[in-house]
Residue, then its C-alpha position, 0 to 999 in steps of 0.5 A: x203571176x197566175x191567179x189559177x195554176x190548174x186553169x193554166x194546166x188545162x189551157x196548156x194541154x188544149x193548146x198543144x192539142x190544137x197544134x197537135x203537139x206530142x208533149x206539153x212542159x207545165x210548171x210543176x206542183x204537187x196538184x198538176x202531178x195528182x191531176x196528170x197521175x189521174x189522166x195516166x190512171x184514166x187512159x187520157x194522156x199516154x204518160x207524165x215525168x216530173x223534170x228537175x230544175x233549180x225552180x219548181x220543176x217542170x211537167x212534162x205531159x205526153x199527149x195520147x192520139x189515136x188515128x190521129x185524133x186527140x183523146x182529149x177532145x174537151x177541158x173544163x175548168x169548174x172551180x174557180x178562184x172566184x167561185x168554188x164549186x162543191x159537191x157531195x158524193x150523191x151530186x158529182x155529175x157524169x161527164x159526157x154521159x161516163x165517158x168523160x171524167x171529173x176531177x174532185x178534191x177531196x179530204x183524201x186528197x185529188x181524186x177522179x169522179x169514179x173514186x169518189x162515187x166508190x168510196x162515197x165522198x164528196x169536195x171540191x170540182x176542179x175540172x171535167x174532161x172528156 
């Protein structure tokens, strides 16, 4: 049984980067979809598909290279189940200087650090990625 299912997304993702895999099945659930829709927004990942099966259904994550290269080239899981990491809208950190992205969430539900500081609100960081 997995204790932190979000942990278990990045994990996965990083592994398929190393071995520079095209895609990446993770077990669906309604926080993986919002956290994969925000890296599509993002320009991270090319594209994301839920697969049905006769459990939770599978995400299936296609990874984005250019040159080569991953675009991911780093994730990091903030928020644990042991230690939740919050923050308000004036203390969400930079990732990378702006290049990276965190991922928040929120009252209004998962979102990306850009939104956040846009629309003034603060919550829960689950991850950064760069």
């Amino acid at each position: 049984m997995l204790t932190d299912p979000i942990a278990d997304m990045l994990t996965r993702i990083r592994n398929a980067i190393r071995i520079k895999s095209e895609k990446v099945d993770i077990p669906a659930s309604k926080m993986k979809l919002e956290i994969a829709k925000i890296l599509k927004e993002e320009g991270f990942i090319r594209a994301y598909k839920v697969i049905k099966d006769r459990r939770q259904g599978i995400l299936r994550v296609n990874l984005k290279y250019t040159g080569g290269a991953p675009v991911i080239t780093g994730l990091k899981k903030v928020s644990t189940p042991g230690r939740r990491v919050y923050v308000g809208s004036q203390e969400i950190p930079r990732v990378m200087g702006g290049v990276g992205l965190a991922i928040l969430t929120t009252p209004k539900g998962v979102l990306s650090d850009k939104t956040c500081r846009k629309e003034n609100i603060g919550g829960e960081l689950l991850c950064n990625i760069w």
